[in-house]
FIKOLZA-1660 file (N, C-alpha, C; in steps of 0.1 Angstrom, whole numbers, plus 5000, padded with zeros to 4 digits):
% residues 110
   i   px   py   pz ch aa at
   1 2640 5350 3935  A  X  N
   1 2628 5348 3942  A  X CA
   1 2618 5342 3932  A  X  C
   2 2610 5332 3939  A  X  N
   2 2599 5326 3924  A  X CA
   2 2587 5327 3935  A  X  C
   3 2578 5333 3931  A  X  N
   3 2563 5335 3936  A  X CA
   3 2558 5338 3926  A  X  C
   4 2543 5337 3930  A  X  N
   4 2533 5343 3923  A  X CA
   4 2529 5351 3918  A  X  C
   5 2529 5360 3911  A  X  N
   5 2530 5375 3904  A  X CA
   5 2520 5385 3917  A  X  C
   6 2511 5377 3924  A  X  N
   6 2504 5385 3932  A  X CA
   6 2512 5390 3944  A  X  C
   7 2517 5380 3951  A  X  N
   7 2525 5377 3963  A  X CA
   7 2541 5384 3958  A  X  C
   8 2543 5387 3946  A  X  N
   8 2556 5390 3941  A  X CA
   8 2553 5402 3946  A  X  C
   9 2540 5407 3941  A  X  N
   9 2541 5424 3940  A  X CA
   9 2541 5428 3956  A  X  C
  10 2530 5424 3959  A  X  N
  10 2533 5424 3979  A  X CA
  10 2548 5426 3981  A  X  C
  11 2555 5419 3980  A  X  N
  11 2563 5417 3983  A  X CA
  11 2573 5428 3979  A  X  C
  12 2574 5430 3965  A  X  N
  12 2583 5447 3963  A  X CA
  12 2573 5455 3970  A  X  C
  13 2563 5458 3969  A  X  N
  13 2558 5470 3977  A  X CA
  13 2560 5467 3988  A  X  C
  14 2557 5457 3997  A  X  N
  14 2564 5460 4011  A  X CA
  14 2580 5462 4014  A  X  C
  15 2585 5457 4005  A  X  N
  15 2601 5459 4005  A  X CA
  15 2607 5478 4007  A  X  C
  16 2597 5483 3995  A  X  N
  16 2602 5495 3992  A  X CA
  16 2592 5505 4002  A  X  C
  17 2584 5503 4007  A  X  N
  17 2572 5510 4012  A  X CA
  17 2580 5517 4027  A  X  C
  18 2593 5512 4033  A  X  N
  18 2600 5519 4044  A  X CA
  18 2609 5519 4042  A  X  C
  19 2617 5536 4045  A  X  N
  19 2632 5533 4049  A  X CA
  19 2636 5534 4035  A  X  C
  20 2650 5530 4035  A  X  N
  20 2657 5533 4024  A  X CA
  20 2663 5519 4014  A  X  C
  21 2659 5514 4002  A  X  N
  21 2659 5503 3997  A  X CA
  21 2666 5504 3983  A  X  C
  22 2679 5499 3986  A  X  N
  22 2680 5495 3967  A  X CA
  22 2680 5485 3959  A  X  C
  23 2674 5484 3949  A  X  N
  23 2669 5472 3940  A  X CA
  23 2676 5468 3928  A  X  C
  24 2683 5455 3929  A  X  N
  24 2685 5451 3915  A  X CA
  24 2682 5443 3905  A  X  C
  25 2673 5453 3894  A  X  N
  25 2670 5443 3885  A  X CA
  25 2676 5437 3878  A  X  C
  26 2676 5424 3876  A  X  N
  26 2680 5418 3867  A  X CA
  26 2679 5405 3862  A  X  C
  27 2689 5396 3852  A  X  N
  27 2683 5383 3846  A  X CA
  27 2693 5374 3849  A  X  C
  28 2693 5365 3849  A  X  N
  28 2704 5352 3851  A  X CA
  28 2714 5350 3840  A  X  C
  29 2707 5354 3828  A  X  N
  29 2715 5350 3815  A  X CA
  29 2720 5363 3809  A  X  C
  30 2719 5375 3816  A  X  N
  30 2725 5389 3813  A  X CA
  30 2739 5391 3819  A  X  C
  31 2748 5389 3812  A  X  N
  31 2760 5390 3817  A  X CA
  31 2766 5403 3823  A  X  C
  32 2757 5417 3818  A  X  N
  32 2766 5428 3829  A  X CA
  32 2759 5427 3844  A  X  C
  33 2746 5420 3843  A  X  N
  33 2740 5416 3857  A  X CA
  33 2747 5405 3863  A  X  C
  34 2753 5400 3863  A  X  N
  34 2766 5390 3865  A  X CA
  34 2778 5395 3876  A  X  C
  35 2785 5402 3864  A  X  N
  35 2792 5411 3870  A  X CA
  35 2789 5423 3882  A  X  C
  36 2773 5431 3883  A  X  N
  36 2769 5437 3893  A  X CA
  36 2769 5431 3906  A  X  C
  37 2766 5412 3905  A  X  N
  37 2760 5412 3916  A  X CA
  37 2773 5409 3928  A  X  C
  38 2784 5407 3927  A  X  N
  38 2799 5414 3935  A  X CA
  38 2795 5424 3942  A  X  C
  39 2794 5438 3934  A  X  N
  39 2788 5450 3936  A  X CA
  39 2776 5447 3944  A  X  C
  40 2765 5442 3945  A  X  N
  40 2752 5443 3950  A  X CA
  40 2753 5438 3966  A  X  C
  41 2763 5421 3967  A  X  N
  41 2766 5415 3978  A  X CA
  41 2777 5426 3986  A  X  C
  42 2789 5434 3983  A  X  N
  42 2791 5446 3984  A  X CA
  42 2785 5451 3996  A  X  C
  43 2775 5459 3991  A  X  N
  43 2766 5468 3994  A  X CA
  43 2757 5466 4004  A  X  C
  44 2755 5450 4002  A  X  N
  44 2745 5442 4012  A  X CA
  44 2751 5438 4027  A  X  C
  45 2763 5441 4029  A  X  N
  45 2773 5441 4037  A  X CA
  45 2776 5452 4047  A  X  C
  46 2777 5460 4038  A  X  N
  46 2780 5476 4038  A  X CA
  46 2772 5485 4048  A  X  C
  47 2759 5482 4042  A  X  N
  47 2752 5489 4045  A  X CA
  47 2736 5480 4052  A  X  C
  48 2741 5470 4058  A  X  N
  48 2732 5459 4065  A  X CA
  48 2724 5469 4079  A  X  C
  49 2711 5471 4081  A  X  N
  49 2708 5477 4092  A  X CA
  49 2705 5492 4086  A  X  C
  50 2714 5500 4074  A  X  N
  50 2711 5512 4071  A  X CA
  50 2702 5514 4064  A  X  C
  51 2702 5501 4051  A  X  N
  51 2691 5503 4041  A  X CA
  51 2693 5487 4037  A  X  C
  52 2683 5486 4031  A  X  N
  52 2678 5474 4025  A  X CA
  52 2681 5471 4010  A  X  C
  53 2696 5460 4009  A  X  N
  53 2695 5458 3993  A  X CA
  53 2689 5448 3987  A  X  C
  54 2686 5444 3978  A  X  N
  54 2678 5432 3972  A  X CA
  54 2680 5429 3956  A  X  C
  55 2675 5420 3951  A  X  N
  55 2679 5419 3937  A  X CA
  55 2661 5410 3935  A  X  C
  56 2663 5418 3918  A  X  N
  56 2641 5415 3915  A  X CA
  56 2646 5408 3901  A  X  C
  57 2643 5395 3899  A  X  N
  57 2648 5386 3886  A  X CA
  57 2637 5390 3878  A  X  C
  58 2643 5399 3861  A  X  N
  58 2627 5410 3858  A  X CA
  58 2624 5395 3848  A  X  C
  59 2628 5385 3849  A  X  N
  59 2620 5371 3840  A  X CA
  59 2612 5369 3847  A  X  C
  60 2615 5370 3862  A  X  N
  60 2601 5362 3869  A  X CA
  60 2594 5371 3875  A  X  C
  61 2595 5381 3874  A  X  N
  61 2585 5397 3876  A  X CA
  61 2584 5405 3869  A  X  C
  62 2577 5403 3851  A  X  N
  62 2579 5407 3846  A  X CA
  62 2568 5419 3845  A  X  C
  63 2556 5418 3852  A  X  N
  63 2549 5430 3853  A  X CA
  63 2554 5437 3864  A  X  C
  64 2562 5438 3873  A  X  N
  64 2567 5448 3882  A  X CA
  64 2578 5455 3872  A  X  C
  65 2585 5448 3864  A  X  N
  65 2593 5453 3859  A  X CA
  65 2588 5463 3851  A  X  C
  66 2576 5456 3841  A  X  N
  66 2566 5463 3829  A  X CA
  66 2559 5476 3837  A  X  C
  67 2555 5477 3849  A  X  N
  67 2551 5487 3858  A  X CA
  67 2560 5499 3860  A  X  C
  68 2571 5494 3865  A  X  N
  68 2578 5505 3865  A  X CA
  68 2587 5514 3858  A  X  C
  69 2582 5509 3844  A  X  N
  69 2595 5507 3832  A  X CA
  69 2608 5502 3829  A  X  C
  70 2611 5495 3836  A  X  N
  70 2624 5488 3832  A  X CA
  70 2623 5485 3817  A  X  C
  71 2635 5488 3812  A  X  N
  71 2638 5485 3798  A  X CA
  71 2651 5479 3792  A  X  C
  72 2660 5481 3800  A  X  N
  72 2677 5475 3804  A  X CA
  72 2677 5473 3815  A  X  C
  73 2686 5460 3817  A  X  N
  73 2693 5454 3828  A  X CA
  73 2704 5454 3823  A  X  C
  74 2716 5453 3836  A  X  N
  74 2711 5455 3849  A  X CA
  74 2707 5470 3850  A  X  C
  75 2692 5468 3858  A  X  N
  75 2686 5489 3862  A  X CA
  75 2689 5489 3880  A  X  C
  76 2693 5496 3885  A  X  N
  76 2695 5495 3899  A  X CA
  76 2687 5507 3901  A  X  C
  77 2679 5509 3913  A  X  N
  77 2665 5519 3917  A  X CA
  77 2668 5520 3934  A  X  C
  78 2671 5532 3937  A  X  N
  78 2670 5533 3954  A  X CA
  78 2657 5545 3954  A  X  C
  79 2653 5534 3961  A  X  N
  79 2637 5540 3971  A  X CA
  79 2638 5545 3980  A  X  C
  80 2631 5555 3987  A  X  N
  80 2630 5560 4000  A  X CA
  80 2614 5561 4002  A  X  C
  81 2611 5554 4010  A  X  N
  81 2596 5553 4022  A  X CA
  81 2586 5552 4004  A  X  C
  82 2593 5539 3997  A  X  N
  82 2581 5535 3986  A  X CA
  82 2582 5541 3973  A  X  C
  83 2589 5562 3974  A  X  N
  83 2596 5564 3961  A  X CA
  83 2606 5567 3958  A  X  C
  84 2607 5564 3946  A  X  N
  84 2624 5564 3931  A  X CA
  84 2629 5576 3940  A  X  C
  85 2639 5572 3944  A  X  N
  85 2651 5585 3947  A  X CA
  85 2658 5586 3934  A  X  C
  86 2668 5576 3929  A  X  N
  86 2677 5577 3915  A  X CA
  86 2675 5563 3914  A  X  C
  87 2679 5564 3900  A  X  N
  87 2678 5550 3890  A  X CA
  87 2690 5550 3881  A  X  C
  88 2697 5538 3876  A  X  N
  88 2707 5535 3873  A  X CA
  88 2706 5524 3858  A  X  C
  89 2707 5527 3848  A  X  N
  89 2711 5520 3840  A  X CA
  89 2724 5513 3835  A  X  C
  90 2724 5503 3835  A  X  N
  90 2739 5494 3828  A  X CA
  90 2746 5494 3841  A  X  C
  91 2759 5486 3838  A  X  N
  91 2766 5482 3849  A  X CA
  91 2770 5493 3859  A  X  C
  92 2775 5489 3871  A  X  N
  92 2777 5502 3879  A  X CA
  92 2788 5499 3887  A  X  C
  93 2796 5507 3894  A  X  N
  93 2807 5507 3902  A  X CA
  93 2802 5503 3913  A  X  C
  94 2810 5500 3923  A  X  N
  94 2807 5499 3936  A  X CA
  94 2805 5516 3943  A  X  C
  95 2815 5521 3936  A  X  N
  95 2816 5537 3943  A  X CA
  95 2805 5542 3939  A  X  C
  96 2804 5542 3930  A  X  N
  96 2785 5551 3923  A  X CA
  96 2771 5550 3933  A  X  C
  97 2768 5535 3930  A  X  N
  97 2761 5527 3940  A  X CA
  97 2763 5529 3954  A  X  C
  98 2772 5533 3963  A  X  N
  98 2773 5532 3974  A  X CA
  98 2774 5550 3977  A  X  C
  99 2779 5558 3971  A  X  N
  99 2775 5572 3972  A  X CA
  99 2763 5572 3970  A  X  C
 100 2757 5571 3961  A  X  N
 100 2742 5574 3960  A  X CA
 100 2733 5568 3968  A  X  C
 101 2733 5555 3974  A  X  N
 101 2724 5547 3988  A  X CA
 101 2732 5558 4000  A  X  C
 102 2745 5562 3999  A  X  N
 102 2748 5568 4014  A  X CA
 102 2739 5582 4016  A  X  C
 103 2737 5593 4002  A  X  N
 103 2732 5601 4000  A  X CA
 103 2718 5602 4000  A  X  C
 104 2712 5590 3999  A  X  N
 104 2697 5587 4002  A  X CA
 104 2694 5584 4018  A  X  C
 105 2703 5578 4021  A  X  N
 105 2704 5573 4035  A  X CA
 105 2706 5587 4045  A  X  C
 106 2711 5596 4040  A  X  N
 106 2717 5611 4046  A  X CA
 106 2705 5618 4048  A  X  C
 107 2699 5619 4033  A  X  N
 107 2686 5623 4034  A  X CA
 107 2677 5622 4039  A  X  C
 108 2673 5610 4047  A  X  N
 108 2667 5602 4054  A  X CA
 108 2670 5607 4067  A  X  C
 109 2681 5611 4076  A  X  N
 109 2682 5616 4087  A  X CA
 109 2683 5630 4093  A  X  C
 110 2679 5642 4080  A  X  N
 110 2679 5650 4079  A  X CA
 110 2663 5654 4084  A  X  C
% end
């Protein structure tokens, strides 16, 4: 995504602000974020209509990143209605990631 750092932030806050959303940070030149994004497209398949996946490039947003502490990539974050349900450091399975969005998503209908 390339915007404006103003229009950026809009933009994750409205992303995360409903429903159930998971986020992946990361960089182009980080190679275990490389290999996650299989995993991410995945997910974005999977669970189309249930929850919302996305990926946040933390080079070109780097105060959302600086905001919410990001410190390692790839960080994967599933939101519910705007807040951190779990957060994920370093690379991640497909099974981890998709238990934990189903588990947030469960929660959600409860």
């Amino acid at each position: 995504m390339q915007a404006a750092n103003r229009s950026s932030q809009k933009w994750f806050t409205d992303s995360i602000s409903m429903g159930v959303t998971l986020v992946d940070f990361n960089a182009p030149w980080c190679t275990p974020c490389r290999a996650q994004e299989s995993v991410i497209k995945a997910l974005q398949k999977k669970y189309n209509g249930a929850a919302k996946v996305t990926t946040l490039n933390i080079d070109e947003n780097q105060d959302i990143a600086l905001n919410i502490g990001i410190q390692s990539i790839p960080t994967v974050i599933i939101y519910k209605d705007g807040r951190e349900m779990d957060r994920f450091i370093g690379l991640q399975t497909a099974e981890t990631l998709s238990d934990a969005l189903r588990d947030v998503i469960n929660q959600s209908k409860v």
